[in-house]
DRENPA-3360 file (N, C-alpha, C; in nm, 2 decimals, always signed):
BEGIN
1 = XXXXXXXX = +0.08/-0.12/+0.00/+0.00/+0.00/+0.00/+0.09/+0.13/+0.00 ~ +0.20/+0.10/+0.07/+0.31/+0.24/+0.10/+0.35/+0.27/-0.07 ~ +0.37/+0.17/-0.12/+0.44/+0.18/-0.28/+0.36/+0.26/-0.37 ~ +0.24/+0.21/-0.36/+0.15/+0.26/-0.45/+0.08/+0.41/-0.38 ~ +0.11/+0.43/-0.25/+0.06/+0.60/-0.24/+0.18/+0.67/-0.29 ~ +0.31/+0.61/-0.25/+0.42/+0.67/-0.28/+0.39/+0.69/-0.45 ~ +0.38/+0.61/-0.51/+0.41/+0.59/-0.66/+0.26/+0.76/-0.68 ~ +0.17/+0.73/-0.58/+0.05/+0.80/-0.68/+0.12/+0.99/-0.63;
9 = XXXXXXXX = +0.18/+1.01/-0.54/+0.27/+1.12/-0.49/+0.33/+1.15/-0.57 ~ +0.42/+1.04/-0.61/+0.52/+1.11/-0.72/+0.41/+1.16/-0.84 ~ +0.34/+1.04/-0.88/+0.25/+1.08/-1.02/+0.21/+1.21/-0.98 ~ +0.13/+1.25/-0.92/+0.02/+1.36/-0.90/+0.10/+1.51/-0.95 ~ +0.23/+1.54/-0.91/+0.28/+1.69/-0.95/+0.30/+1.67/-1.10 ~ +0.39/+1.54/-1.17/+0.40/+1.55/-1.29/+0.26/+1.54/-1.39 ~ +0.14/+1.50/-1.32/+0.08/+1.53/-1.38/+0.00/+1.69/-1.37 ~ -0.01/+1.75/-1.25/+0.00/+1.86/-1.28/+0.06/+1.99/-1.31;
17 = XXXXXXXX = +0.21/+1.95/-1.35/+0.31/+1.99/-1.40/+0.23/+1.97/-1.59 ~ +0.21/+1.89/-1.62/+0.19/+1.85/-1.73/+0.03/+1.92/-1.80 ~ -0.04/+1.92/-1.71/-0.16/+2.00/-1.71/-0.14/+2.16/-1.77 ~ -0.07/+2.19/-1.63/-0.03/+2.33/-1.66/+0.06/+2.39/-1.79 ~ +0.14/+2.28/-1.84/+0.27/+2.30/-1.96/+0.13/+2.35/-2.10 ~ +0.01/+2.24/-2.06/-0.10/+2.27/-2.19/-0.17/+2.35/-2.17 ~ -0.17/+2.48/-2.10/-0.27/+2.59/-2.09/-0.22/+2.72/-2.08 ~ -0.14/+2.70/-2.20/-0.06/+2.82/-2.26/+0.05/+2.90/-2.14;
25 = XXXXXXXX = +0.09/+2.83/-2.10/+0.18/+2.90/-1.95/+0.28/+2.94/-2.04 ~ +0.31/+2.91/-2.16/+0.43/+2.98/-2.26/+0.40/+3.02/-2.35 ~ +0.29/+2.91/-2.44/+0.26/+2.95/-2.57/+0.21/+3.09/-2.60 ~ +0.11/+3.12/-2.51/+0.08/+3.28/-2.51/+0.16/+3.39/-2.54 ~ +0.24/+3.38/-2.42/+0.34/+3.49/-2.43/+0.42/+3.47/-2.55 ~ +0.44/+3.37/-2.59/+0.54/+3.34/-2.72/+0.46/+3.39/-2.83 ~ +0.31/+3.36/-2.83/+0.26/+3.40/-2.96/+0.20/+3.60/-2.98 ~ +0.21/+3.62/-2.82/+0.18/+3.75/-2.84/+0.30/+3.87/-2.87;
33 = XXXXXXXX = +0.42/+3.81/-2.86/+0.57/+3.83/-2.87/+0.60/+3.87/-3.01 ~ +0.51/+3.72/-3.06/+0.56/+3.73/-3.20/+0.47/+3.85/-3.29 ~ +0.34/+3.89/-3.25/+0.26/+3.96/-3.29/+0.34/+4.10/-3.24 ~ +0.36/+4.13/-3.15/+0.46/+4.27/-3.13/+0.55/+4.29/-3.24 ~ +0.63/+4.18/-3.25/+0.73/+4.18/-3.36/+0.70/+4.26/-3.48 ~ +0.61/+4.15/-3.52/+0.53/+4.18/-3.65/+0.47/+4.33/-3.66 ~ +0.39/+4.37/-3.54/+0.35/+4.53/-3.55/+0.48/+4.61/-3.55 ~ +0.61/+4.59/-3.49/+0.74/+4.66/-3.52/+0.78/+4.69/-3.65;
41 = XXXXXXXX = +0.77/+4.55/-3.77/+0.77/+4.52/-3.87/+0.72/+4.63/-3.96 ~ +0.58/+4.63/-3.92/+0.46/+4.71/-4.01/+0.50/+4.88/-3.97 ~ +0.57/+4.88/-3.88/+0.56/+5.03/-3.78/+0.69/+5.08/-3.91 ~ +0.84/+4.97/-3.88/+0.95/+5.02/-3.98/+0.92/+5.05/-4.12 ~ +0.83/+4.97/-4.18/+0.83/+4.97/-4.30/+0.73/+5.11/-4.34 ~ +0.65/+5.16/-4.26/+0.60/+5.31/-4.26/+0.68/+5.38/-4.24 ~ +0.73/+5.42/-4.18/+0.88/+5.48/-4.13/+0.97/+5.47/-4.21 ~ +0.96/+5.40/-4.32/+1.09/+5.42/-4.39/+1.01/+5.45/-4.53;
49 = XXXXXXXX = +0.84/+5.48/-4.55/+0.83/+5.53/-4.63/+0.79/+5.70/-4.63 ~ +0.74/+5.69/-4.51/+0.73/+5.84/-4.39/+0.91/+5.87/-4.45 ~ +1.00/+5.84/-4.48/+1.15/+5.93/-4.49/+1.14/+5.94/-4.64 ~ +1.07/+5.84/-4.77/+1.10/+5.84/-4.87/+1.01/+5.97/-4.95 ~ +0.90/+5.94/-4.85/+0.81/+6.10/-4.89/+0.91/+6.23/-4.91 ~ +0.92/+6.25/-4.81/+1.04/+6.34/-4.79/+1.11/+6.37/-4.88 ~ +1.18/+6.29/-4.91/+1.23/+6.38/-5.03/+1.19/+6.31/-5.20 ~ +1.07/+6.27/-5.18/+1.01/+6.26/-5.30/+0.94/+6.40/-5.35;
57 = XXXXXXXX = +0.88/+6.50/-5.21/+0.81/+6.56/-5.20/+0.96/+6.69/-5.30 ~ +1.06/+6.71/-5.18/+1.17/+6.78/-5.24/+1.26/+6.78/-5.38 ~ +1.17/+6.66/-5.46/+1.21/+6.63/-5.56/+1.10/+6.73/-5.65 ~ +1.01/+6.63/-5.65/+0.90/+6.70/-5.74/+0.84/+6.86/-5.69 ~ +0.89/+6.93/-5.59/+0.87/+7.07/-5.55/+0.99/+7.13/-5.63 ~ +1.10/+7.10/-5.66/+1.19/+7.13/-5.74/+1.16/+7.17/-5.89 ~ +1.10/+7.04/-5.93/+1.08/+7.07/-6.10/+0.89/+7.12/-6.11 ~ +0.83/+7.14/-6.01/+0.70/+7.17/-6.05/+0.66/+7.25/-5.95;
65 = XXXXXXXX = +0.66/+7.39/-5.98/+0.62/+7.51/-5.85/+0.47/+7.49/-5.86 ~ +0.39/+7.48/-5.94/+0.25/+7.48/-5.96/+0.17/+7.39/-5.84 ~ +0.19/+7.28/-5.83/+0.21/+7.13/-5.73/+0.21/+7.20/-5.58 ~ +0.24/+7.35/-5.53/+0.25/+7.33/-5.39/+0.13/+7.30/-5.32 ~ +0.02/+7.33/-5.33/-0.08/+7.30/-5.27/-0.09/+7.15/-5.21 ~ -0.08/+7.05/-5.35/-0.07/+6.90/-5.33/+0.07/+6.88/-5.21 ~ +0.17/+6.97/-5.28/+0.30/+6.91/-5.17/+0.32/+6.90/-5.03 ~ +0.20/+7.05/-5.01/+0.15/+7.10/-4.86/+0.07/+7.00/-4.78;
73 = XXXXXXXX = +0.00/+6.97/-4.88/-0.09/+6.89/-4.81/-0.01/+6.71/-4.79 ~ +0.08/+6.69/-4.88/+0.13/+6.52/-4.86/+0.23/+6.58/-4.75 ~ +0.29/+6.67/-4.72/+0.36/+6.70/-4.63/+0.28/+6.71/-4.49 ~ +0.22/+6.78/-4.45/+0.12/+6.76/-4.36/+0.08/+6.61/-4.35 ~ +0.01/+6.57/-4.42/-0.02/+6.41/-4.42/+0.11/+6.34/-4.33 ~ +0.23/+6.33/-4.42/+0.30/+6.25/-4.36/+0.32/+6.29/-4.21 ~ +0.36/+6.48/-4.14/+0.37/+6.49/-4.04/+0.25/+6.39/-3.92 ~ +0.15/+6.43/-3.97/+0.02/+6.32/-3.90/+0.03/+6.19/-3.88;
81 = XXXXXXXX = +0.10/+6.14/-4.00/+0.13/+5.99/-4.00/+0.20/+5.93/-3.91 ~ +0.35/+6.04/-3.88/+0.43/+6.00/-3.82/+0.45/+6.02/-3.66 ~ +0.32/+6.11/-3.62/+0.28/+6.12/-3.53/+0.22/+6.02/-3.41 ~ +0.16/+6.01/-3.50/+0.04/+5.85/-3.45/+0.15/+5.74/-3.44 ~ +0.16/+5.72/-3.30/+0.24/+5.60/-3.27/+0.16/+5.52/-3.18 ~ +0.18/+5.34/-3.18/+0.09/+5.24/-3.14/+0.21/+5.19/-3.11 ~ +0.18/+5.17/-3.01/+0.32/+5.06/-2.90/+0.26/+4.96/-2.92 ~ +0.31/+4.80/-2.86/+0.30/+4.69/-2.88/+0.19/+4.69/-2.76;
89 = XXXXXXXX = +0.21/+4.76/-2.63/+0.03/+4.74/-2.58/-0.05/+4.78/-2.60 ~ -0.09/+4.86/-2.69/-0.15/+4.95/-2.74/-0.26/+4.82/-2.89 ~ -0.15/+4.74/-2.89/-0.29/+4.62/-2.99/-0.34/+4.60/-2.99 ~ -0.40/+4.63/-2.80/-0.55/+4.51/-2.76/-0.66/+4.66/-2.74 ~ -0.61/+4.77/-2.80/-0.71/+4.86/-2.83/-0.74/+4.93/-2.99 ~ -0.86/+4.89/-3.02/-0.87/+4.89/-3.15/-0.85/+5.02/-3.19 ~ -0.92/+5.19/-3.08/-0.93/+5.25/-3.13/-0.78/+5.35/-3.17 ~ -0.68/+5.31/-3.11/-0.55/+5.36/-3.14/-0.51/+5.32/-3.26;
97 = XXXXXXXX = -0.50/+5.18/-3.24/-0.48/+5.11/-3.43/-0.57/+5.18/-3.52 ~ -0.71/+5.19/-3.48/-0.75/+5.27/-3.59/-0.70/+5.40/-3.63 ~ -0.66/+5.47/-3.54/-0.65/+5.60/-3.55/-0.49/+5.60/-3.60 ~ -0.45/+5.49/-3.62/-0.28/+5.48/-3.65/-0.27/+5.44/-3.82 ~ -0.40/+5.34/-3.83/-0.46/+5.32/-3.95/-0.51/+5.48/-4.05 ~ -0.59/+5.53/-3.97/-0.66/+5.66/-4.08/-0.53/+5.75/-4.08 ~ -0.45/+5.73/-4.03/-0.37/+5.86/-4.05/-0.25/+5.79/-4.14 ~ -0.24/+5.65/-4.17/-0.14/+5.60/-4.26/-0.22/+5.60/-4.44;
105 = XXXXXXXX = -0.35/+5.59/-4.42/-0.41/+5.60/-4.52/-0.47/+5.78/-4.55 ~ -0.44/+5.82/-4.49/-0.43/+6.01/-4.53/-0.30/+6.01/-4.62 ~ -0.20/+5.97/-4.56/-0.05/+6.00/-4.63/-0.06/+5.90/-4.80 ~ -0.17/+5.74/-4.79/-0.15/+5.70/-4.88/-0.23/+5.77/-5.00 ~ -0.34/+5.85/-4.97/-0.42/+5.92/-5.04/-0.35/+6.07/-5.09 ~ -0.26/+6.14/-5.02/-0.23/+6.24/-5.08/-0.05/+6.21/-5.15 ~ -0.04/+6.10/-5.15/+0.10/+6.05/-5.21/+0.07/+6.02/-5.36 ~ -0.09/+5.95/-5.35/-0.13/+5.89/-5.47/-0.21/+6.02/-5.57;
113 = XXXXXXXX = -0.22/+6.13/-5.48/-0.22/+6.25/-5.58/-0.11/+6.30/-5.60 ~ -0.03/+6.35/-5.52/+0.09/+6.39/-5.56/+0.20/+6.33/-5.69 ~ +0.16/+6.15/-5.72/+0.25/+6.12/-5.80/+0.13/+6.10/-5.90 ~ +0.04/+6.16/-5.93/-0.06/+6.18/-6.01/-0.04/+6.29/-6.08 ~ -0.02/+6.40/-5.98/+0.03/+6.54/-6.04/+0.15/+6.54/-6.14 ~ +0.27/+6.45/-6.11/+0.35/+6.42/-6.22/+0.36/+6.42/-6.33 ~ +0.25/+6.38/-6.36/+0.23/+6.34/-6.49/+0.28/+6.47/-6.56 ~ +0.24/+6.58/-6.51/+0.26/+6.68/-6.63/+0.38/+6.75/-6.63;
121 = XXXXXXXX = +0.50/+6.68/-6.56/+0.61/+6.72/-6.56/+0.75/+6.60/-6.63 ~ +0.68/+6.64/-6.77/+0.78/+6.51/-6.87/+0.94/+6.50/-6.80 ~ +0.98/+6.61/-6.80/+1.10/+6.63/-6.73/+1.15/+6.57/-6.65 ~ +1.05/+6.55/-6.51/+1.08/+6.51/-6.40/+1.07/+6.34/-6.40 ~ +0.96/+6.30/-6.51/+0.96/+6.12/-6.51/+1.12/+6.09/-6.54 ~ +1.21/+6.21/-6.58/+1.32/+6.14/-6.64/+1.43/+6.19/-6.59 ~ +1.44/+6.22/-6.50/+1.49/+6.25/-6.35/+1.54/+6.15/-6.28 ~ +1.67/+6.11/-6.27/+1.74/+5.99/-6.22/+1.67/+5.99/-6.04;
129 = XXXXXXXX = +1.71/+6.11/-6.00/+1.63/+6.06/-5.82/+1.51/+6.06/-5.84 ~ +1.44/+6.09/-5.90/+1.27/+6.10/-5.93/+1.27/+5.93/-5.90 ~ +1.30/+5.90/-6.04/+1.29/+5.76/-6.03/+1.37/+5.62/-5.99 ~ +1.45/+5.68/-5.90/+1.53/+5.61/-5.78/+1.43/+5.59/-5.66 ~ +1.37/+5.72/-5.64/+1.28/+5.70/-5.57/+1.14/+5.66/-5.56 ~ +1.08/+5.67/-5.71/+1.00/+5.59/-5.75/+1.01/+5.44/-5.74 ~ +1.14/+5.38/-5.75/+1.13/+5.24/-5.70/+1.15/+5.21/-5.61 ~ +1.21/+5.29/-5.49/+1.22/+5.30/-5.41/+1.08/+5.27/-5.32;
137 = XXXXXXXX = +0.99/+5.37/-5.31/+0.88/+5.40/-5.26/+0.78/+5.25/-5.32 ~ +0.78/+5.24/-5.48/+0.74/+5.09/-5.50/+0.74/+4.97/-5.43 ~ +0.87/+4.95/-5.38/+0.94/+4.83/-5.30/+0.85/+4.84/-5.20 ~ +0.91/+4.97/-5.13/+0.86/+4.99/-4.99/+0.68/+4.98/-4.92 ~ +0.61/+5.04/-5.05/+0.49/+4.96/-5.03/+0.42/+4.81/-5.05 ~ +0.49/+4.72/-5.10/+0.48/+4.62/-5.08/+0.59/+4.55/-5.02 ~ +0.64/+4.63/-4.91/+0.69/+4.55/-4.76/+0.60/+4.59/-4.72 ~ +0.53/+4.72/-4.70/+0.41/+4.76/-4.64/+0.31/+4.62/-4.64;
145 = XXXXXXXX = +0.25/+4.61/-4.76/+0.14/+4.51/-4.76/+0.21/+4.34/-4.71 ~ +0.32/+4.31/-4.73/+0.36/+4.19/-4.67/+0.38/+4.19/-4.51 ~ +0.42/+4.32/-4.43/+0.45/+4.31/-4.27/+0.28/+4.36/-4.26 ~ +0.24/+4.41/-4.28/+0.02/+4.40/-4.27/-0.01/+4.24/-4.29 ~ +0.03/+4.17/-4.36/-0.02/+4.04/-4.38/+0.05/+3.96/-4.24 ~ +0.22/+3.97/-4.23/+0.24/+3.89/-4.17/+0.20/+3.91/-4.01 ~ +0.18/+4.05/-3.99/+0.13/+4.10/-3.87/-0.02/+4.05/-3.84 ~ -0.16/+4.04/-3.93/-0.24/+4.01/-3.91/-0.25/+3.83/-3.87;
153 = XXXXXXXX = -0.18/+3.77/-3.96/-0.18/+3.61/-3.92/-0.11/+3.63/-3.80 ~ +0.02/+3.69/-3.76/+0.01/+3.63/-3.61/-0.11/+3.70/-3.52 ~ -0.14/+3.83/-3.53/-0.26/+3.83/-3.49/-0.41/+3.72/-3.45 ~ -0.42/+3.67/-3.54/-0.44/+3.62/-3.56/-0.42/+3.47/-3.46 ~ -0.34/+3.40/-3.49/-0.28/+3.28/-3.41/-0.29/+3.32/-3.26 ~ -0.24/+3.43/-3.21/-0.23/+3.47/-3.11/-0.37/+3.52/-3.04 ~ -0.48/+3.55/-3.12/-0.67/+3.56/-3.08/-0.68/+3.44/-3.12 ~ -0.65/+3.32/-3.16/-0.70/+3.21/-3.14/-0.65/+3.12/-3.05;
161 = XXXXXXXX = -0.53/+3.16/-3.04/-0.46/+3.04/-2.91/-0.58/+3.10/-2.79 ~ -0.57/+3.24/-2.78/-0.63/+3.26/-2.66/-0.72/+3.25/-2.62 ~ -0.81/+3.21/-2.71/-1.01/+3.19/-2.70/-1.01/+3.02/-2.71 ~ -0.87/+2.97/-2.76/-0.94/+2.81/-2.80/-0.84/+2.69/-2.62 ~ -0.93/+2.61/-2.55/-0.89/+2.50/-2.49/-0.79/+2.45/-2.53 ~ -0.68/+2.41/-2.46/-0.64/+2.46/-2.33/-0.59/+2.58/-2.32 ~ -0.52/+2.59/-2.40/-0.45/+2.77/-2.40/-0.54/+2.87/-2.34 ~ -0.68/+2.85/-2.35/-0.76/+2.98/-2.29/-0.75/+3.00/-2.16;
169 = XXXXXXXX = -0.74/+2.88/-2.07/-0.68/+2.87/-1.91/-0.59/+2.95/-1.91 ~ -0.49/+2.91/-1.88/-0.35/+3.01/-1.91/-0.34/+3.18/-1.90 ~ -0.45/+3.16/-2.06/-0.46/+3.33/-2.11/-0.53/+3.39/-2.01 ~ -0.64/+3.32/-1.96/-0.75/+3.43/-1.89/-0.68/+3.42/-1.75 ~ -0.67/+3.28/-1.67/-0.63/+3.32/-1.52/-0.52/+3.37/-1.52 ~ -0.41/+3.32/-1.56/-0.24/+3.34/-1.54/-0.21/+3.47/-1.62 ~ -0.22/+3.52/-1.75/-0.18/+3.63/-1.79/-0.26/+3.74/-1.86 ~ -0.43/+3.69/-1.81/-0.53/+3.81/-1.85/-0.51/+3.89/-2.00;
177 = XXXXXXXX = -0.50/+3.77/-2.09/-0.50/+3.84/-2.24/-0.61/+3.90/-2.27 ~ -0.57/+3.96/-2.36/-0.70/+4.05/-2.42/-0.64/+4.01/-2.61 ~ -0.77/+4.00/-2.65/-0.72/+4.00/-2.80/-0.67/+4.12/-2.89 ~ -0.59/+4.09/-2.99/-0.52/+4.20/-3.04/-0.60/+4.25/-3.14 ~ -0.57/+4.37/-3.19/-0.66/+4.40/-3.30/-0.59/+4.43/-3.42 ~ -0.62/+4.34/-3.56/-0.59/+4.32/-3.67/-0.56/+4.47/-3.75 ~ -0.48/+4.48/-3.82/-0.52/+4.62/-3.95/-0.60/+4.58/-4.04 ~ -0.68/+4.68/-4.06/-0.76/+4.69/-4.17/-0.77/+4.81/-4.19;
185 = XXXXXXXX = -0.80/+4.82/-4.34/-0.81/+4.96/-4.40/-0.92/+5.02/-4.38 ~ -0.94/+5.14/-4.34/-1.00/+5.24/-4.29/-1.04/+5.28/-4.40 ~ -1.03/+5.32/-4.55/-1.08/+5.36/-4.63/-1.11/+5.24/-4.75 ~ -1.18/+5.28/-4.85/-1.21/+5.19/-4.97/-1.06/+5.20/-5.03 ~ -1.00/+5.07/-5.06/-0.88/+5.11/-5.19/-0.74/+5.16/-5.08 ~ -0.76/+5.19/-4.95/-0.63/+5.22/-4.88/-0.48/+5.09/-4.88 ~ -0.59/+4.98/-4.89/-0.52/+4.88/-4.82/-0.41/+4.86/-4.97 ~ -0.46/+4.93/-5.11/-0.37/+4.94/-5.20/-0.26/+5.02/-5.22;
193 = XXXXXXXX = -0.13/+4.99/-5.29/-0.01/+5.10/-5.29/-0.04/+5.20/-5.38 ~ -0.04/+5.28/-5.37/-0.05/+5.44/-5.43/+0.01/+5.36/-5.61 ~ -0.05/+5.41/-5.72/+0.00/+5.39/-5.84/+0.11/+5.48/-5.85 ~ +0.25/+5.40/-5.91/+0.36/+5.46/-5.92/+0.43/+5.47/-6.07 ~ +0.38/+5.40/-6.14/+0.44/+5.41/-6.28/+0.33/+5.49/-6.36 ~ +0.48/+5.58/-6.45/+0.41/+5.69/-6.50/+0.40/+5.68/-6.63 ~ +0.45/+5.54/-6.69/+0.47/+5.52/-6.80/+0.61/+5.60/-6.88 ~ +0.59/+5.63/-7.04/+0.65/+5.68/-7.10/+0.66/+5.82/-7.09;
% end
């Protein structure tokens, strides 16, 4: 009888050692880790189109004085854009993201006039930094839409570990998750990159 209480002693912690390993005591934090990352991701790759404005703007104000109105305004835009900052705790509230969202899609709306206005400066399509920066800015918006993508799936993973058994244990007693909130475009057509080629 001593063996077998002994034996059921030892059993009893590994098994709730083992209990606890399945109810997200790690996976959480690892998956909401990775979803920070990913909004880092999405944060640089604005950020490094927030600098390419810049002097896209000091390009085309160069060869086209007519354009300031539009330049004033994508200038302003970007100031706003780069204003709106969303920390990694700041995920599990939608209305910051959103507000980080409308003001990325301001800057995409008056960029995509601005390199509209172009058109009527034959000159400037043929302008080596014009269009250094034109592919430039290209690139850069589709890292844009790829760290959006890859940020939403872990999003994603990370609102589902936390709502789905066993992991939900974990989330709600042990580290009181809250679900993250996804990007989505605030406007019709935002979630697309500004047209950049001006042709011939």
């Amino acid at each position: 009888m001593t063996i077998l209480r002994q034996f059921r002693l030892f059993l009893l912690p590994l098994l709730g050692a083992f209990a606890l390993s399945a109810c997200g005591i790690n996976s959480v934090p690892a998956a909401e880790e990775v979803a920070k990352a990913k909004w880092a991701d999405v944060q640089a790759q604005y950020q490094r189109r927030a600098n390419l404005v810049g002097n896209l703007v000091a390009t085309v104000k160069a060869a086209g004085k007519q354009e300031q109105d539009t330049l004033v305004k994508v200038t302003e835009a970007r100031a706003r854009a780069t204003s709106v900052q969303v920390n990694a705790e700041d995920l599990s509230d939608p209305a910051k993201v959103q507000q980080f969202q409308q003001a990325q899609a301001q800057l995409s709306q008056g960029l995509g006039r601005l390199l509209a206005s172009v058109e009527a400066y034959p000159e400037l399509k043929t302008n080596q930094n014009f269009l250094d920066l034109q592919s430039q800015l290209e690139g850069t918006e589709n890292r844009i839409a790829v760290a959006i993508r890859d940020y939403n799936e872990a999003v994603r993973a990370y609102n589902t570990r936390i709502r789905t058994f066993p992991d939900a244990i974990g989330a709600k007693i042990i580290h009181g998750a809250k679900p993250m909130t996804p990007f989505q475009a605030t406007t019709p057509g935002a979630e697309e990159a500004p047209k950049v080629d001006f042709g011939n």
